[in-house]
C-alpha positions as CSV (number, residue, x, y, z in Angstrom):
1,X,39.1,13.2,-44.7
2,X,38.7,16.8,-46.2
3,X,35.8,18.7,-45.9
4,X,34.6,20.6,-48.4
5,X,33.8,23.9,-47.7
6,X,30.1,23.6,-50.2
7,X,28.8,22.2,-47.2
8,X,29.4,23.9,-44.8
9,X,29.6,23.4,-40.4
10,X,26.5,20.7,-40.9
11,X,28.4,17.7,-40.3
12,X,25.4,15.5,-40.7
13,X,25.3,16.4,-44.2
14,X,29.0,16.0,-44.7
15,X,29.1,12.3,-43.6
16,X,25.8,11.5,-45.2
17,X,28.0,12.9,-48.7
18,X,30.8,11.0,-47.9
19,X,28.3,7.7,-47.6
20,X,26.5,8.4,-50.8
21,X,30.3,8.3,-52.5
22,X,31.5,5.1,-50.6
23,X,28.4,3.3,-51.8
24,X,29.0,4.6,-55.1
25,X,32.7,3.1,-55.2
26,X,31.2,0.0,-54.0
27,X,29.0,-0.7,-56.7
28,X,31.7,0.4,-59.1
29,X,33.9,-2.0,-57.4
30,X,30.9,-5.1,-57.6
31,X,30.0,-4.7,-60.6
32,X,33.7,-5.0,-61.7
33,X,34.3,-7.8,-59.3
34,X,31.0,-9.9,-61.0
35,X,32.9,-9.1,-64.6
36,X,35.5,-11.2,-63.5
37,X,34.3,-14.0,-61.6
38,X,32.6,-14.3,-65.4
39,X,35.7,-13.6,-67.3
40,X,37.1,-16.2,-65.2
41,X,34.4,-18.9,-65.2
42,X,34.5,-18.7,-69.0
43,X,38.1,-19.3,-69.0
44,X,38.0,-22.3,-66.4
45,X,35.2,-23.8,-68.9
46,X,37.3,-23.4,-71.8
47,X,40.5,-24.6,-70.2
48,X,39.9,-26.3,-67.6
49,X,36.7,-29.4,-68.0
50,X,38.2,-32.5,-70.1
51,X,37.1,-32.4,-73.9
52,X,34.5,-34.3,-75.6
53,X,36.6,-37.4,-76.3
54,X,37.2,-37.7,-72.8
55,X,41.2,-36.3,-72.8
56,X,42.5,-33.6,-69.7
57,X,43.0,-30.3,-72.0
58,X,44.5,-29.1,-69.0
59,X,47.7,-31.8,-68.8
60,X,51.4,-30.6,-69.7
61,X,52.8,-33.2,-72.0
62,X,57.0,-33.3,-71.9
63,X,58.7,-32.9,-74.8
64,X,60.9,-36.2,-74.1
């Protein structure tokens, strides 16, 4: 970890910085993470759940 020197010898104030940033990269990295899990859930719906007329859209049919 690198200390900047804008803060100074007051180490309370230089971990309490270094917290503020970690909690930002988290809710960077949440919010990202909840984009996916809907990215994903609308791609399970649209591949995944058997079609109206009751057929597995999801089955890979061999070409014999």
């Amino acid at each position: 970890m690198k200390y900047s020197k804008d803060v100074g010898i007051n180490w309370h104030l230089r971990m309490r910085k270094e917290i503020q940033v970690l909690k930002d990269e988290l809710e960077i990295t949440q919010t990202k993470l909840t984009i996916a899990e809907r990215k994903l859930k609308k791609y399970e719906d649209n591949n995944i759940r058997t079609t109206g007329n009751r057929q597995d859209n999801n089955v890979v049919r061999s070409s014999r």
